[in-house]
C-alpha positions in Angstrom: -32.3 -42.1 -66.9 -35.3 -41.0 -64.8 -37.4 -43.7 -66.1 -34.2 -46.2 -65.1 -35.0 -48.5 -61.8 -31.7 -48.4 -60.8 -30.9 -44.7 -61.5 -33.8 -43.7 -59.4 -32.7 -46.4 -56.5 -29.3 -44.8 -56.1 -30.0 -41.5 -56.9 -32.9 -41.8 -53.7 -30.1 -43.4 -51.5 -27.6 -40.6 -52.5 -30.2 -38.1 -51.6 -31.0 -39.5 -48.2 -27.6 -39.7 -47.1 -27.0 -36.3 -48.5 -29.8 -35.0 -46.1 -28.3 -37.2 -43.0 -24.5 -35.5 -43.9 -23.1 -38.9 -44.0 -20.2 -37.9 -46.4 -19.1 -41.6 -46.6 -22.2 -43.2 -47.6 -22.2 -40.2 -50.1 -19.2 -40.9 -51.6 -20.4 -44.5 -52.1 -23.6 -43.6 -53.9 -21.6 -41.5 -56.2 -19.1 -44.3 -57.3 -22.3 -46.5 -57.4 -23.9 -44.6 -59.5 -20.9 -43.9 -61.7 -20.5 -47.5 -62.1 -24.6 -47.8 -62.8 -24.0 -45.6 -65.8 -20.7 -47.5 -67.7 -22.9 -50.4 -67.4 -26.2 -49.7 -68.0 -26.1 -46.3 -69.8 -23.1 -46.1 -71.7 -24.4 -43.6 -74.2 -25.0 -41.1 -71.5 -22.0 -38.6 -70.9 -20.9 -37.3 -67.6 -20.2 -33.4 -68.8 -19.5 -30.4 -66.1 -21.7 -28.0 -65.6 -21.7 -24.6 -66.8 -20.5 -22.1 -64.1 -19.3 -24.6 -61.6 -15.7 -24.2 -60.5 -15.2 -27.3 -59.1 -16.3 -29.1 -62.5 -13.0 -26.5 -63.7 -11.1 -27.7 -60.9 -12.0 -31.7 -61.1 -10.8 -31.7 -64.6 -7.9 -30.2 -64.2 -7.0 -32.1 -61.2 -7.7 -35.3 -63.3 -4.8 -34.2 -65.5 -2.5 -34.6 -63.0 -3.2 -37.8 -61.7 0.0 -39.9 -60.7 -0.1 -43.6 -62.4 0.0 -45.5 -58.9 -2.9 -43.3 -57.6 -5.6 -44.0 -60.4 -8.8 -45.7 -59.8 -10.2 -48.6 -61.2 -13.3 -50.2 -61.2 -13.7 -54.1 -60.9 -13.6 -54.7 -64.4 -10.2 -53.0 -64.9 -11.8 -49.5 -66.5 -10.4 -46.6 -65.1 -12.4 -44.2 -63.5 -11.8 -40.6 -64.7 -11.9 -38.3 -61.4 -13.2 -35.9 -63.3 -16.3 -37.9 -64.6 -16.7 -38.8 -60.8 -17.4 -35.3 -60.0 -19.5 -34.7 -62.5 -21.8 -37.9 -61.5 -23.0 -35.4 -58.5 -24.7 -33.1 -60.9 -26.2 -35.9 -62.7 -27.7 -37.1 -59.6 -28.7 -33.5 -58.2 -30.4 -33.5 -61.8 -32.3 -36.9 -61.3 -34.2 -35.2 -57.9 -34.7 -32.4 -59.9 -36.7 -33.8 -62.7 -38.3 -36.7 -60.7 -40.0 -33.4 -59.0 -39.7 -34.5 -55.9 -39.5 -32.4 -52.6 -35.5 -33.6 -51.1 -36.1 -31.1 -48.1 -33.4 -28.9 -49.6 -33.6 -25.4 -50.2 -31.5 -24.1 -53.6 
């Protein structure tokens, strides 16, 4: 995925609107980028990540999702909330192995 065009695009946006604390651009990215990889990377699995408790919490959460407040992409797929977490740390990863300086301090 670092090498992808359009993972790097989204994943700078997401950044830059991360730094700006513009939580609805945020959330847009992240869909965006959800969407990017059903399409484009469909081999690539959005997994939690060790130690996190909101990865814990976003799956269980997903469990209990009630029928008339799923999501659903364009095409009709559903989009698993959990996944949607998970897309953060995917993103967080694509900064993290692109090397470059984000201006945050971890």
């Amino acid at each position: 995925m670092t090498t992808c065009s359009g993972c790097r695009g989204i994943a700078d946006a997401w950044w830059r609107h991360g730094i700006a604390d513009e939580k609805s651009q945020l959330g847009l990215r992240e869909f965006e980028f959800y969407e990017h990889i059903k399409d484009e990377h469909p081999a690539f699995t959005l997994m939690s990540l060790d130690g996190c408790r909101t990865c814990a919490e976003a799956v269980t959460m997903a469990q209990f999702v009630l029928p008339g407040m799923a999501t659903y992409r364009k095409n009709g797929d559903y989009v698993d909330p959990a996944e949607l977490h998970f897309v953060r740390h995917a993103l967080e990863q694509t900064a993290e192995s692109s090397g470059k300086d984000i201006g945050w301090v971890r």
